[in-house]
C-alpha angles and dihedrals in degrees: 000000000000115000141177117204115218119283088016128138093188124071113222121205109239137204106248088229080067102057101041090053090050092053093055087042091056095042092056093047087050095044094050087056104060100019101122104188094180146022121190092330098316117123108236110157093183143138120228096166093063133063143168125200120186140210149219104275083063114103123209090267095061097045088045085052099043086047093055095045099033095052094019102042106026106022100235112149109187103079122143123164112213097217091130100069 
């Protein structure tokens, strides 16, 4: 894996376990900003500070996988799958 910190003008050559590791580390950060469980007393358990948006290449399987995780699994409410263009 090839990665550039912030800020950085160098590019590091990174383990896979790493980065896949940073990714699930950003994503839970991420995901413990923005969570809101509640709103006056309704359960939402929903994301608003993440979204995934899809393509083409994906077939119906994999949209129907990353919607039942995405919004499952992680809460995130704003997916849309640009199959249409």
């Amino acid at each position: 894996v090839m990665y550039r910190a912030p800020f950085s003008d160098k590019w590091e050559r990174r383990p896979l376990d790493w980065a896949m590791d940073r990714i699930a580390q950003l994503t839970k950060e991420t995901r413990e900003k923005g969570f809101i469980e509640t709103r006056d007393g309704a359960v939402l358990n929903h994301l608003t500070n993440v979204c995934s948006l899809g393509g083409a290449t994906m077939d119906n399987e994999e949209n129907y996988l990353i919607k039942k995780l995405f919004s499952g699994g992680l809460g995130i409410v704003s997916i849309e799958n640009q199959a249409r263009i």
